[in-house]
C-alpha positions as CSV (number, residue, x, y, z in Angstrom):
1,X,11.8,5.0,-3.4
2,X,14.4,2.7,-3.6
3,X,17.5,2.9,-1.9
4,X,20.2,4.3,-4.2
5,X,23.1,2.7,-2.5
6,X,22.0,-0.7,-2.9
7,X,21.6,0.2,-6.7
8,X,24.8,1.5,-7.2
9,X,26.2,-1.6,-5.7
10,X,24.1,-4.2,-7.1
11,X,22.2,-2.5,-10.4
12,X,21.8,-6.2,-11.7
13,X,19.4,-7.0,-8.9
14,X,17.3,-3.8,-9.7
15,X,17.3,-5.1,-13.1
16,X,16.2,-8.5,-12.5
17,X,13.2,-7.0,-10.7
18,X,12.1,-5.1,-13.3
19,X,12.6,-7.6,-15.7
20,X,10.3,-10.0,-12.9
21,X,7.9,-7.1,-13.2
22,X,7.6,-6.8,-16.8
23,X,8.9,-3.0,-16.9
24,X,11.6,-1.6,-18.8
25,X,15.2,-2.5,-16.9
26,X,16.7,0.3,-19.3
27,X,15.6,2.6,-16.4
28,X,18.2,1.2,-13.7
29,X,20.9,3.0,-16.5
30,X,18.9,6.3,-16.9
31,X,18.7,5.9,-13.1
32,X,22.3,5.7,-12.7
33,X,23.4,8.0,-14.9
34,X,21.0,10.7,-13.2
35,X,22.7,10.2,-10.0
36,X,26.2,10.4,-11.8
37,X,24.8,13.5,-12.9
38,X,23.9,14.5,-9.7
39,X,27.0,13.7,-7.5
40,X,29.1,15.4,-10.2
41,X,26.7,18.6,-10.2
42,X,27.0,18.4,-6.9
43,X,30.7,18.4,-6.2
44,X,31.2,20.8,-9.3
45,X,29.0,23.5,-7.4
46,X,30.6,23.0,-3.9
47,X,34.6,23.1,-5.3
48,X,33.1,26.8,-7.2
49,X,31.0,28.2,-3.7
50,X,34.5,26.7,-1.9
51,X,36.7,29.0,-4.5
52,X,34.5,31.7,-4.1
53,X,34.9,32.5,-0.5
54,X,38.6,31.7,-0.8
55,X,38.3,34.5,-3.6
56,X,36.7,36.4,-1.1
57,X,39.4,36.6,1.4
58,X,41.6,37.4,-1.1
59,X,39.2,40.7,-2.5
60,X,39.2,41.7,1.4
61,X,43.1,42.0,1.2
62,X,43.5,43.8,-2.0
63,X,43.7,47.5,-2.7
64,X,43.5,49.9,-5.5
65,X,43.6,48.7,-8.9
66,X,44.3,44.8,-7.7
67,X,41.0,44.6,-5.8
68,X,39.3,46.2,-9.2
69,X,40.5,43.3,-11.2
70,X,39.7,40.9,-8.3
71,X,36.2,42.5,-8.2
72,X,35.7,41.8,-11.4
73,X,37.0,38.5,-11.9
74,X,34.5,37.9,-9.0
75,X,31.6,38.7,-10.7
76,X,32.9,35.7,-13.4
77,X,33.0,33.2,-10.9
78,X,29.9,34.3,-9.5
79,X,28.1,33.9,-12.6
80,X,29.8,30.4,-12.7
81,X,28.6,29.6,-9.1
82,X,25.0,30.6,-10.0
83,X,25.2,28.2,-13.4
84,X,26.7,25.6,-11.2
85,X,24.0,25.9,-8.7
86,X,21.2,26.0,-11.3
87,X,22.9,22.7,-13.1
88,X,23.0,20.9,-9.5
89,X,19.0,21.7,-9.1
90,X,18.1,20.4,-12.7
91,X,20.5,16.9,-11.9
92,X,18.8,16.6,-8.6
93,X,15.0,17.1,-10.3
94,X,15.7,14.7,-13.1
95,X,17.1,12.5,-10.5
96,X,13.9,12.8,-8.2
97,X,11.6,12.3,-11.2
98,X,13.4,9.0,-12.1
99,X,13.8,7.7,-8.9
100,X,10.0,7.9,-7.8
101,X,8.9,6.6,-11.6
102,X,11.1,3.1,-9.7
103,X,9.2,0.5,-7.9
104,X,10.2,-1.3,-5.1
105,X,12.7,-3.7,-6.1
106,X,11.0,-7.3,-6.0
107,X,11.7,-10.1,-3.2
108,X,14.2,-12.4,-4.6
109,X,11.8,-15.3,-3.5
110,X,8.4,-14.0,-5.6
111,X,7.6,-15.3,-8.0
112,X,7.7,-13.6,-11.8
113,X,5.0,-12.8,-14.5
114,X,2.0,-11.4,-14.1
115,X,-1.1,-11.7,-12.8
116,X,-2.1,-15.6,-13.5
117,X,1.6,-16.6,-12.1
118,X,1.4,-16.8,-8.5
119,X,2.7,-19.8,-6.7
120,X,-0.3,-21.3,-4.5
121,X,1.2,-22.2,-1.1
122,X,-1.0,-24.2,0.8
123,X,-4.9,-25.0,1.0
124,X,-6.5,-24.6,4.4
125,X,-10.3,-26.2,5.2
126,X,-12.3,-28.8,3.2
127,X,-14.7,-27.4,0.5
128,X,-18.1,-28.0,1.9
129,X,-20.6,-30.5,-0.3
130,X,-23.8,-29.3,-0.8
131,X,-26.6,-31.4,-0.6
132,X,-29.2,-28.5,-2.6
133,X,-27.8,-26.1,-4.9
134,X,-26.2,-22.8,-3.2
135,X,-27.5,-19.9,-4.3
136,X,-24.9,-16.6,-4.9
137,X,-24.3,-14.2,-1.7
138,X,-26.3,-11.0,-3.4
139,X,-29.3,-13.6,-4.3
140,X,-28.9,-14.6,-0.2
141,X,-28.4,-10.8,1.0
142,X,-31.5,-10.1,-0.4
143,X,-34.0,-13.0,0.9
144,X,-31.9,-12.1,4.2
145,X,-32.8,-8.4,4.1
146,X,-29.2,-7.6,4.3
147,X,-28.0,-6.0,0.7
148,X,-29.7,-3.7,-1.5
149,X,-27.8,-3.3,-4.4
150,X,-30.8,-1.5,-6.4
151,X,-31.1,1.2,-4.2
152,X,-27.3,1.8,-4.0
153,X,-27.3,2.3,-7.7
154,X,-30.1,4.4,-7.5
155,X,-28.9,6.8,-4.8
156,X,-25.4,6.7,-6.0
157,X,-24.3,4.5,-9.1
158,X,-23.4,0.7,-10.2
159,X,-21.2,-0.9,-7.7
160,X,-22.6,0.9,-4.7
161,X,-24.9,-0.7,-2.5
162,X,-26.6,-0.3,1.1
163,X,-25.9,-2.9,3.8
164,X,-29.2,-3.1,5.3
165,X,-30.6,-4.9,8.8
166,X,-28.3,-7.9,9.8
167,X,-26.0,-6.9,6.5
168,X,-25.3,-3.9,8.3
169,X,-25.1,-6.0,12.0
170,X,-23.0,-8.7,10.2
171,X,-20.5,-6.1,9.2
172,X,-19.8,-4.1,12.4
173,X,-19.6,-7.7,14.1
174,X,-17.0,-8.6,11.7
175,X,-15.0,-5.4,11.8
176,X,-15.1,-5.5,15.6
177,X,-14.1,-8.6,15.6
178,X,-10.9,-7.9,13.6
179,X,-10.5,-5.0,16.1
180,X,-10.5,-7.3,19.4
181,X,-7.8,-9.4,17.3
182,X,-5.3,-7.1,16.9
183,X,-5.8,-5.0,20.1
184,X,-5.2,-8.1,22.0
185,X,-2.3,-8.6,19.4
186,X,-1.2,-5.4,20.7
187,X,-1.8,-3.0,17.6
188,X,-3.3,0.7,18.3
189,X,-6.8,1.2,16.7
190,X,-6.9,4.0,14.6
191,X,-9.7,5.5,13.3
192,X,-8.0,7.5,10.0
193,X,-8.8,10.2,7.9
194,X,-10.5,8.9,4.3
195,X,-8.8,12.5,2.7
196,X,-5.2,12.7,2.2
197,X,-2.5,15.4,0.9
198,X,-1.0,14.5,-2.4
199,X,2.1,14.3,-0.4
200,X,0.9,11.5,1.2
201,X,-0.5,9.9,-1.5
202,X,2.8,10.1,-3.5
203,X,4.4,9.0,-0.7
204,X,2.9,5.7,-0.3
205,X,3.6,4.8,-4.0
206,X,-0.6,4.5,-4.6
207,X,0.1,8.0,-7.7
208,X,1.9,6.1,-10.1
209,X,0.7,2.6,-12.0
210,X,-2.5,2.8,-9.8
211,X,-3.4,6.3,-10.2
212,X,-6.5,5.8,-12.1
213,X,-7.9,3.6,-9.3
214,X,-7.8,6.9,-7.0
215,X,-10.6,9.2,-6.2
216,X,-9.3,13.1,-6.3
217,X,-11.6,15.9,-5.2
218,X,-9.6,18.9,-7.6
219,X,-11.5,21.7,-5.8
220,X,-9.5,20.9,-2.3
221,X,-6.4,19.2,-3.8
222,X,-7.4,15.8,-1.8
223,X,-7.3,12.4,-2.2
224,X,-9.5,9.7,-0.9
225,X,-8.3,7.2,0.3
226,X,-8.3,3.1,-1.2
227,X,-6.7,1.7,2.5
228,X,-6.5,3.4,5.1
229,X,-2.5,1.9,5.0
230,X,-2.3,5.9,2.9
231,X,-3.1,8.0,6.1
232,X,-1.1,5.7,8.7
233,X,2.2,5.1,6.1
234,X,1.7,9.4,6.9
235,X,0.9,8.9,10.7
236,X,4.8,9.0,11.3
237,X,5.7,11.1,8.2
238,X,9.0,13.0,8.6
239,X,9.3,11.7,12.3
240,X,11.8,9.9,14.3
241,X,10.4,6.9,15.2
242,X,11.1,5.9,19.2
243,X,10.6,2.2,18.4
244,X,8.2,-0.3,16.3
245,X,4.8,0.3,15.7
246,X,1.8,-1.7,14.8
247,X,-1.4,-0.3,14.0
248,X,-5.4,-1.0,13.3
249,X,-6.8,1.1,10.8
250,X,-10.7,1.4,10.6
251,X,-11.7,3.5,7.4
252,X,-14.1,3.8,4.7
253,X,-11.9,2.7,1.5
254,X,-13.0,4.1,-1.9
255,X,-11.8,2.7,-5.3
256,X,-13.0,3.7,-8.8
257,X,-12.1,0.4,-10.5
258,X,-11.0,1.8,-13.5
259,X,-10.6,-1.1,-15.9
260,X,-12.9,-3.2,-14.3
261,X,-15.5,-2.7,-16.6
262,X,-17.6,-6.2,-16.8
263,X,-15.7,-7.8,-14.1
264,X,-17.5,-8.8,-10.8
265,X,-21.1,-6.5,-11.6
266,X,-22.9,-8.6,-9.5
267,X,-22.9,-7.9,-5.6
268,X,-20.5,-6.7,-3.7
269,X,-17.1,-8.4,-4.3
270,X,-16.0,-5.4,-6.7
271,X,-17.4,-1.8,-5.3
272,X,-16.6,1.6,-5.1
273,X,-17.4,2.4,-1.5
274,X,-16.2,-0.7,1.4
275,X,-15.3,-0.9,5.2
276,X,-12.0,-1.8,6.3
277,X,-9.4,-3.0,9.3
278,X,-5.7,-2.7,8.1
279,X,-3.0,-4.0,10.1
280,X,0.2,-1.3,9.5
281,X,3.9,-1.6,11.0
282,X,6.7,0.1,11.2
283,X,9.9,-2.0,11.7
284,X,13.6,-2.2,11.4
285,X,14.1,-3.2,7.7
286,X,16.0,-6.7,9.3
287,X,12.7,-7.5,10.8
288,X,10.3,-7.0,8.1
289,X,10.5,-10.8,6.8
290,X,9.3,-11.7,10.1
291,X,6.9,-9.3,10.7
292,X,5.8,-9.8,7.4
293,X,4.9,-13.6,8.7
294,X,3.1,-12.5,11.7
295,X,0.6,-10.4,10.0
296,X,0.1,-12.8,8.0
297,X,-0.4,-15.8,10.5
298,X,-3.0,-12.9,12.3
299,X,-4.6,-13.0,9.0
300,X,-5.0,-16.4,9.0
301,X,-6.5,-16.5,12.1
302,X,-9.3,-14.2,11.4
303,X,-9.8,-16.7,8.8
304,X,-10.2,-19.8,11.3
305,X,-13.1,-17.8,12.9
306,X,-15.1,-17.1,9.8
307,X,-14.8,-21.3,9.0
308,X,-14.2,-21.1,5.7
309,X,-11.9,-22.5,3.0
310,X,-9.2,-20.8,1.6
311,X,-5.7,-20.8,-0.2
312,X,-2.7,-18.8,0.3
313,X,-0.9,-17.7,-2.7
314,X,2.8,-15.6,-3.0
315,X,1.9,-13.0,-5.9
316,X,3.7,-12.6,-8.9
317,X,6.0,-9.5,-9.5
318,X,3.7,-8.5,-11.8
319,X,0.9,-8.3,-10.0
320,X,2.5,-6.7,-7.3
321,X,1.6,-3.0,-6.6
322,X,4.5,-0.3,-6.9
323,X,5.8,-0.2,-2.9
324,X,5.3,-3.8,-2.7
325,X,8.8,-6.0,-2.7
326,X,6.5,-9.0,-1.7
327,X,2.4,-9.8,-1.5
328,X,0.8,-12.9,0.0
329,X,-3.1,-12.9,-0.8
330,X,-5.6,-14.9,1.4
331,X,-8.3,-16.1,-0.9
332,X,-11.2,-17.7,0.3
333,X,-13.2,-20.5,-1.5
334,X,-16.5,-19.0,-3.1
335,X,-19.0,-22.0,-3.7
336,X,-21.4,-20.3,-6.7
337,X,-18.1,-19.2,-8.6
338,X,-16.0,-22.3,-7.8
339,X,-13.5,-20.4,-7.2
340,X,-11.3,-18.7,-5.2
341,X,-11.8,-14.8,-4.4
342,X,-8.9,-12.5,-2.6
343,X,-10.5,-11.8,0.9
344,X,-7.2,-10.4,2.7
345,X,-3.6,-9.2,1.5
346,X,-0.3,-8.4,3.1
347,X,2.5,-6.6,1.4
348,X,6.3,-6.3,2.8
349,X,7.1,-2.9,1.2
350,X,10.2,-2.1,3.1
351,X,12.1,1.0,3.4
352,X,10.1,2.3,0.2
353,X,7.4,4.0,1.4
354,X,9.4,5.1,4.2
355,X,12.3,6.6,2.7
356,X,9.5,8.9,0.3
357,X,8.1,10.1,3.6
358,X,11.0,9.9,5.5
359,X,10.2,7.7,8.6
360,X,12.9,6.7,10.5
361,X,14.2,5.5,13.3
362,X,17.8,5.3,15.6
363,X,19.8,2.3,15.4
364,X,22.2,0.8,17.9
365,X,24.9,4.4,17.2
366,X,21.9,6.6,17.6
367,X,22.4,7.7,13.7
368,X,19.0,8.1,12.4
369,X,17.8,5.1,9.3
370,X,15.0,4.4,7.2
371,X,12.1,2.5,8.9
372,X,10.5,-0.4,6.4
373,X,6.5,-0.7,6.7
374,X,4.3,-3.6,6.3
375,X,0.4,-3.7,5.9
376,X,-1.9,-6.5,5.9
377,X,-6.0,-6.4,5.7
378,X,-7.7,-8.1,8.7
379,X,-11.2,-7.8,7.6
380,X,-13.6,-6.0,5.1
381,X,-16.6,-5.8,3.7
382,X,-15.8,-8.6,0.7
383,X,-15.5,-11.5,3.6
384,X,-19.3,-11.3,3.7
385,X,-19.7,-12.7,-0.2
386,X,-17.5,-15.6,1.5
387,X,-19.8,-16.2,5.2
388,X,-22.9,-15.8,3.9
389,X,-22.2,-18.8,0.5
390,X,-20.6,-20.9,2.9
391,X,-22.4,-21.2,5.7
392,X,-25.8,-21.1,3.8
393,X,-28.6,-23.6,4.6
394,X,-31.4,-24.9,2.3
395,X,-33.9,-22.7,3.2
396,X,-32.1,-19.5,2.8
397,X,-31.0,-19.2,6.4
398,X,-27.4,-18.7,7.0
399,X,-25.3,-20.3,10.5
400,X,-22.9,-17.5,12.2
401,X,-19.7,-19.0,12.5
402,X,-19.3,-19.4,15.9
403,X,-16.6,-16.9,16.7
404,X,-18.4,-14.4,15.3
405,X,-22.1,-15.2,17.7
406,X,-20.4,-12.7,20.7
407,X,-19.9,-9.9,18.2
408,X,-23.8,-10.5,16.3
409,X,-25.5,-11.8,19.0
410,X,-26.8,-14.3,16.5
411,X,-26.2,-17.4,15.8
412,X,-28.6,-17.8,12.9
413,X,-29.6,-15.4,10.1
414,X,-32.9,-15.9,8.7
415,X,-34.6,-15.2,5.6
416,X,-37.1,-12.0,5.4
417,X,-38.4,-12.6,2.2
């Protein structure tokens, strides 16, 4: 949620984000005039509770046919105390319901629009020049024995698929390559739960816009998870942090892709089922701008090892997801598309998610603030559509960058079939 402070003393820049966004700014007034609502419920209730028990005194003292009158005008002011109290809770739900329907309120630097209107920030690598003509990465998994996409749908539906013999390999090499970079980075590795409370769900913003992307399981009242920044955003949930933290998340991540329909059918860019590693910090909101920049440098460098082209954009506010005040995508060059393909993303979403789960941490007094969180994806099962185009040969083999060799114990893949 966003901090209500800041909106009473700036609304205009909770506008302006909303306008960047594309949503209705006419919320910021509803907003407002909730919390008015709210504060004035509030006081109106405590002035009646403090008249009561002055009231009280005064019953305590009285005799006879005084404390009869006093008894009864009691009952009236109790009756006003209990309308009071009841007109205080129905402010302070409206308030709640408006607040959460808020997104984060967008950097001041990202760029507006939507979804076609980021601002590209640099270009790293050289496209490679092929001298035969490169064949797709599902086309390659398949001579390689490493996807079956046929089978997925088979056992469970379109856009599953089975990583099978180096696809598999290539995979945990990858993931445990991201690990060894951010435990010598010094995150924690996690290995989260893939089923989360509504609670948690809610509280990491993922239940609003995006809600039709989200697996639910009705019978147990569970979500499952899309990143496994849900579970660790909850790690700390209602907790007084004792300093920053940074960690690794390993999970299984599970999108439906509503509204995908058409887009991406082929292979494995767009799935229901992937493997992930998810940088996640907690910070003082001061620092998140710079942390923001470190996890995405570490992103970067994951990058370098795989050896492939890529570009890094700063998303529009319209393409950012509810929490997110800022987004900076990684998107690697994909040779058969000409085009470039998100691989990694790192969102700033400051004290948003933490102030719905109520994370916080002591500041310099000891008085307890919100926390601001970060997350950024390290590695995942899409950065093999980018390795395996790449670094494809003419006869179907495919070169392991060398970074990667250690974690494989391959330096070539070669074709089964």
């Amino acid at each position: 949620m966003i901090d209500l402070k800041a909106l009473r003393e700036n609304p205009e820049a909770v506008r302006a984000s909303q306008r960047a966004r594309g949503e209705d700014e006419t919320v910021v007034d509803a907003l407002l005039s909730a919390d008015e609502r709210r504060r004035a419920a509030i006081a109106r209730a405590d002035a009646l509770r403090g008249e009561q028990k002055t009231f009280g005194k005064q019953v305590g003292r009285a005799k006879g046919e005084e404390r009869d009158a006093l008894l009864a005008k009691g009952k009236e002011l109790a009756a006003e105390v209990k309308a009071a109290e009841a007109e205080q809770s129905a402010a302070e739900t409206e308030l709640t319901e408006l607040h959460r329907a808020v997104p984060n309120v967008v950097h001041p630097d990202a760029p507006a629009g939507g979804e076609d209107d980021y601002v590209v920030l640099k270009h790293v690598g050289e496209k490679r020049e092929f001298d035969f003509e490169p064949v797709d990465h599902l086309d390659l998994g398949v001579r390689l024995g490493a996807i079956d996409m046929e089978r997925g749908a088979k056992v469970s539906g379109s856009r599953f698929y089975f990583l099978t013999g180096v696809g598999a390999q290539l995979e945990l090499a990858l993931l445990n390559m991201a690990v060894a970079q951010a435990t010598a980075a010094g995150f924690q590795l996690m290995i989260t739960p893939t089923l989360v409370r509504p609670e948690i769900m809610a509280g990491t913003g993922f239940l609003g816009a995006h809600a039709s992307e989200i697996y639910r399981l009705e019978a147990d009242d569970l979500y499952l998870v899309g990143t496994s920044e849900v579970p660790l955003a909850g790690y700390h949930a209602d907790e007084i942090l004792d300093g920053p933290k940074r960690y690794a998340g390993w999970s299984s991540c599970y999108r439906r892709e509503a509204g995908s329909y058409g887009k991406d059918t082929r292979g494995i860019i767009r799935v229901h089922q992937f493997n992930k590693v998810e940088m996640f910090s907690y910070v003082k909101p001061e620092d998140a701008e710079a942390e923001h920049a470190k996890l995405l440098a570490w992103e970067e460098e994951m990058l370098a090892k795989i050896e492939v082209p890529y570009r890094v954009i700063d998303t529009a506010a319209g393409d950012l997801g509810t929490s997110a005040a800022r987004k900076f995508d990684c998107e690697a060059w994909i040779p058969t598309q000409q085009a470039y393909r998100e691989l990694t993303s790192t969102s700033n979403c400051t004290t948003f998610q933490a102030r719905r789960l109520n994370v916080r941490y002591r500041d310099e007094n000891g008085k307890p603030q919100i926390a601001a969180t970060l997350n950024g994806t390290l590695a995942t099962t899409r950065w093999i559509v980018a390795i395996l185009e790449n670094h494809q040969q003419a006869d179907g083999s495919v070169v392991v960058p060398q970074a990667l060799r250690p974690f494989l114990g391959l330096e070539i893949l070669k074709p089964t079939k």
